[in-house]
C-alpha positions in Angstrom: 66.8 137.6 145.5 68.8 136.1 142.7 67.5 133.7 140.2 69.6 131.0 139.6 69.4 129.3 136.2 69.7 125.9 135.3 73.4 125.1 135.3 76.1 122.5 134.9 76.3 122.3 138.7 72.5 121.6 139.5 71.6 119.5 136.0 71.0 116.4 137.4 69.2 117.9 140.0 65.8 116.7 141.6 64.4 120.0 142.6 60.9 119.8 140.5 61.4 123.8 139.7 64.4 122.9 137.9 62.8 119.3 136.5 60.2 121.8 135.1 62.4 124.3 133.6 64.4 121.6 131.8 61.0 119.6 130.7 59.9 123.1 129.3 63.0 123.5 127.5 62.6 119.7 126.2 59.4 120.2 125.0 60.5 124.1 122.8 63.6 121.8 121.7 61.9 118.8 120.6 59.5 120.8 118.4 61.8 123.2 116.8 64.0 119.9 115.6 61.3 118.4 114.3 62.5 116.5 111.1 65.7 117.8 111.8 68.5 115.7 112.7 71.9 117.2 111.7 73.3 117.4 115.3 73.0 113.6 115.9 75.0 112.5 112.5 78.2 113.6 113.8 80.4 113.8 116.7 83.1 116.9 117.4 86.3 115.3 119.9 88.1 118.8 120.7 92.0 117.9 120.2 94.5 120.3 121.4 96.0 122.9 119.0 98.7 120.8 117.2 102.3 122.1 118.6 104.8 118.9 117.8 105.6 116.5 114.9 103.5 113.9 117.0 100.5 116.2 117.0 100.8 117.2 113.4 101.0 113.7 112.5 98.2 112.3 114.7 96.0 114.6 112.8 97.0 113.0 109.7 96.2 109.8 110.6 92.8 110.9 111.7 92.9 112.3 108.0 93.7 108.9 106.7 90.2 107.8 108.0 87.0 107.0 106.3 84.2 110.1 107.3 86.9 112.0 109.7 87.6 115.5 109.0 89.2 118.1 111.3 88.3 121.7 111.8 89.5 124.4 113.7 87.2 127.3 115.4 87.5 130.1 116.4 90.2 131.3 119.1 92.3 128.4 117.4 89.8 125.4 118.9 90.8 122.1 117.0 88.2 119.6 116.6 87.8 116.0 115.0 85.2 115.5 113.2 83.6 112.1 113.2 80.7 111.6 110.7 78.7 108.7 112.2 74.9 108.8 112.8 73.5 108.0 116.5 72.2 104.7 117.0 69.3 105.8 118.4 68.2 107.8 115.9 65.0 106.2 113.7 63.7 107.7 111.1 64.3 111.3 112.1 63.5 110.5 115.5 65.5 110.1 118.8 63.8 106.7 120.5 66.1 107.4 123.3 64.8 110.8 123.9 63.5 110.5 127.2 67.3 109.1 128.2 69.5 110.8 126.1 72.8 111.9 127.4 73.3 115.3 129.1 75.5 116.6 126.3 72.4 116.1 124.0 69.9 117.7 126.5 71.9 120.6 126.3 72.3 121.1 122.7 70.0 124.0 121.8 68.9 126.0 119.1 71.4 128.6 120.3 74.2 125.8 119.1 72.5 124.3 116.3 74.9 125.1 112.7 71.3 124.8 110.9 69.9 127.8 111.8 72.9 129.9 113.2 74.1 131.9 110.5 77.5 132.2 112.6 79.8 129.4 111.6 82.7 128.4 114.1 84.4 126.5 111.7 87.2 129.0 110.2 89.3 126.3 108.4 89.0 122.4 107.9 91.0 119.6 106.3 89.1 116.8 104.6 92.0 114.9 103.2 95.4 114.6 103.7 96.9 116.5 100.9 94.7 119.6 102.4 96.6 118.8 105.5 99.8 118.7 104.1 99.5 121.8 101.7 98.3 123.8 105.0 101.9 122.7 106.6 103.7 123.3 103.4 102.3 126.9 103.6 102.2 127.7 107.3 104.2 124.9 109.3 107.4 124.6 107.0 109.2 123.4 109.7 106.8 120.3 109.9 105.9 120.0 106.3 109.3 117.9 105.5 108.4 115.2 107.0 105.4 114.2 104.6 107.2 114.9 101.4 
Protein backbone atom coordinates (compact mmCIF):
# COMPACT_ATOMS: atom_id res chain seq x y z
CA UNK A 1 0.00 0.00 0.00
CA UNK A 2 1.01 3.55 -0.80
CA UNK A 3 1.00 6.31 1.66
CA UNK A 4 -0.45 9.22 0.51
CA UNK A 5 0.67 12.49 2.09
CA UNK A 6 -1.03 15.47 2.81
CA UNK A 7 -1.48 17.34 -0.40
CA UNK A 8 -3.01 20.38 -2.22
CA UNK A 9 -5.85 18.06 -3.39
CA UNK A 10 -7.02 16.61 0.05
CA UNK A 11 -6.02 19.98 2.38
CA UNK A 12 -9.24 20.87 3.31
CA UNK A 13 -10.04 17.51 3.87
CA UNK A 14 -12.17 16.07 6.88
CA UNK A 15 -10.55 12.67 7.12
CA UNK A 16 -9.32 12.93 11.09
CA UNK A 17 -5.89 11.01 9.83
CA UNK A 18 -5.17 13.84 7.76
CA UNK A 19 -6.82 16.54 10.46
CA UNK A 20 -4.13 14.86 12.67
CA UNK A 21 -1.30 14.99 10.46
CA UNK A 22 -1.80 18.67 9.79
CA UNK A 23 -2.62 19.51 13.67
CA UNK A 24 0.90 17.71 14.29
CA UNK A 25 2.47 19.73 11.80
CA UNK A 26 0.67 22.99 13.43
CA UNK A 27 1.79 22.25 16.68
CA UNK A 28 6.14 21.55 15.35
CA UNK A 29 5.37 24.89 13.28
CA UNK A 30 3.97 26.94 15.83
CA UNK A 31 6.89 26.21 18.31
CA UNK A 32 9.78 26.46 15.94
CA UNK A 33 8.29 30.29 15.03
CA UNK A 34 8.09 31.06 18.32
CA UNK A 35 9.04 34.90 18.49
CA UNK A 36 9.54 34.72 15.03
CA UNK A 37 7.52 36.64 12.68
CA UNK A 38 9.43 37.51 9.43
CA UNK A 39 7.05 35.44 7.09
CA UNK A 40 3.91 37.52 8.13
CA UNK A 41 5.60 41.20 7.47
CA UNK A 42 5.57 40.78 3.80
CA UNK A 43 3.73 39.50 0.92
CA UNK A 44 5.53 38.02 -2.51
CA UNK A 45 2.75 38.58 -5.77
CA UNK A 46 4.68 36.44 -8.55
CA UNK A 47 4.56 38.76 -11.80
CA UNK A 48 5.49 37.32 -15.04
CA UNK A 49 9.09 37.70 -16.39
CA UNK A 50 8.96 41.25 -17.88
CA UNK A 51 9.00 40.77 -21.97
CA UNK A 52 7.36 44.32 -23.32
CA UNK A 53 7.74 48.09 -22.64
CA UNK A 54 4.32 47.72 -20.72
CA UNK A 55 5.86 45.14 -18.46
CA UNK A 56 9.03 46.88 -17.91
CA UNK A 57 7.19 49.87 -17.02
CA UNK A 58 4.66 48.33 -14.72
CA UNK A 59 7.52 47.27 -12.66
CA UNK A 60 8.55 50.71 -12.41
CA UNK A 61 5.69 51.93 -11.15
CA UNK A 62 5.56 49.29 -8.53
CA UNK A 63 9.10 50.78 -7.92
CA UNK A 64 7.69 54.18 -7.47
CA UNK A 65 5.88 52.83 -4.30
CA UNK A 66 6.39 53.30 -0.72
CA UNK A 67 7.76 49.56 0.84
CA UNK A 68 7.61 47.67 -2.71
CA UNK A 69 10.56 46.14 -4.00
CA UNK A 70 10.86 43.48 -6.79
CA UNK A 71 13.01 40.40 -6.96
CA UNK A 72 13.63 37.84 -9.20
CA UNK A 73 14.38 33.95 -8.26
CA UNK A 74 15.79 31.54 -9.42
CA UNK A 75 14.78 29.98 -12.92
CA UNK A 76 13.94 33.75 -13.78
CA UNK A 77 10.67 33.84 -11.18
CA UNK A 78 9.78 37.66 -10.82
CA UNK A 79 8.12 38.63 -7.68
CA UNK A 80 6.70 41.91 -5.97
CA UNK A 81 7.56 42.46 -2.93
CA UNK A 82 5.09 44.16 -0.71
CA UNK A 83 6.41 45.01 2.83
CA UNK A 84 3.22 45.28 4.97
CA UNK A 85 2.70 43.40 8.33
CA UNK A 86 -0.47 41.04 8.80
CA UNK A 87 -3.21 42.45 10.59
CA UNK A 88 -3.51 39.69 12.68
CA UNK A 89 -0.31 39.64 13.90
CA UNK A 90 -0.02 40.97 17.86
CA UNK A 91 2.84 41.16 19.47
CA UNK A 92 4.64 38.38 17.74
CA UNK A 93 1.67 36.35 17.79
CA UNK A 94 -0.86 35.25 15.09
CA UNK A 95 -4.48 35.75 17.03
CA UNK A 96 -5.93 34.27 13.93
CA UNK A 97 -3.92 31.16 14.13
CA UNK A 98 -6.54 28.73 14.54
CA UNK A 99 -8.14 30.35 11.01
CA UNK A 100 -5.33 31.41 9.13
CA UNK A 101 -5.36 31.03 5.50
CA UNK A 102 -4.19 27.89 3.71
CA UNK A 103 -1.13 29.64 2.16
CA UNK A 104 -0.05 30.36 5.85
CA UNK A 105 -0.72 26.70 7.04
CA UNK A 106 1.54 25.68 4.57
CA UNK A 107 4.44 27.86 5.10
CA UNK A 108 7.06 25.72 6.79
CA UNK A 109 10.37 25.70 8.11
CA UNK A 110 11.47 24.08 4.86
CA UNK A 111 10.42 27.75 3.24
CA UNK A 112 11.24 29.93 5.90
CA UNK A 113 14.39 32.64 4.51
CA UNK A 114 15.35 32.79 8.44
CA UNK A 115 16.79 29.62 8.77
CA UNK A 116 17.36 28.47 5.10
CA UNK A 117 20.72 29.32 4.23
CA UNK A 118 19.57 29.02 0.44
CA UNK A 119 18.40 32.31 -0.73
CA UNK A 120 16.01 32.49 -3.94
CA UNK A 121 16.39 35.85 -4.43
CA UNK A 122 19.30 36.17 -7.23
CA UNK A 123 18.75 39.94 -7.93
CA UNK A 124 16.31 42.76 -6.66
CA UNK A 125 15.48 46.32 -7.40
CA UNK A 126 14.65 48.67 -4.54
CA UNK A 127 14.31 51.88 -6.31
CA UNK A 128 13.88 52.95 -9.65
CA UNK A 129 17.29 54.08 -10.62
CA UNK A 130 18.38 50.28 -9.77
CA UNK A 131 15.66 49.41 -12.21
CA UNK A 132 16.66 51.64 -14.74
CA UNK A 133 20.50 51.03 -14.57
CA UNK A 134 19.64 47.09 -14.78
CA UNK A 135 17.83 48.14 -18.38
CA UNK A 136 20.51 50.47 -19.30
CA UNK A 137 22.91 47.39 -18.86
CA UNK A 138 20.91 44.42 -19.98
CA UNK A 139 17.54 45.67 -21.82
CA UNK A 140 19.06 48.60 -24.02
CA UNK A 141 16.33 48.27 -26.21
CA UNK A 142 13.94 49.32 -23.30
CA UNK A 143 16.23 51.52 -21.41
CA UNK A 144 15.38 54.72 -23.78
CA UNK A 145 12.39 55.19 -22.72
CA UNK A 146 13.29 56.28 -19.02
CA UNK A 147 16.12 58.61 -19.99
Amino acid sequence: MVKKSVSKANKFSSDPKVIAKLEKEDKKNADLCSGCEECCRYVNIGIAPPKTQEDYDYIVWYLLHENVYVWVGKKNTWYVKFITKCKPLKKGKCISYQTRPMVCREYTQKKCEKDNLIKDEVMSFHSVKEFVDYLKANKKRFYGFYE
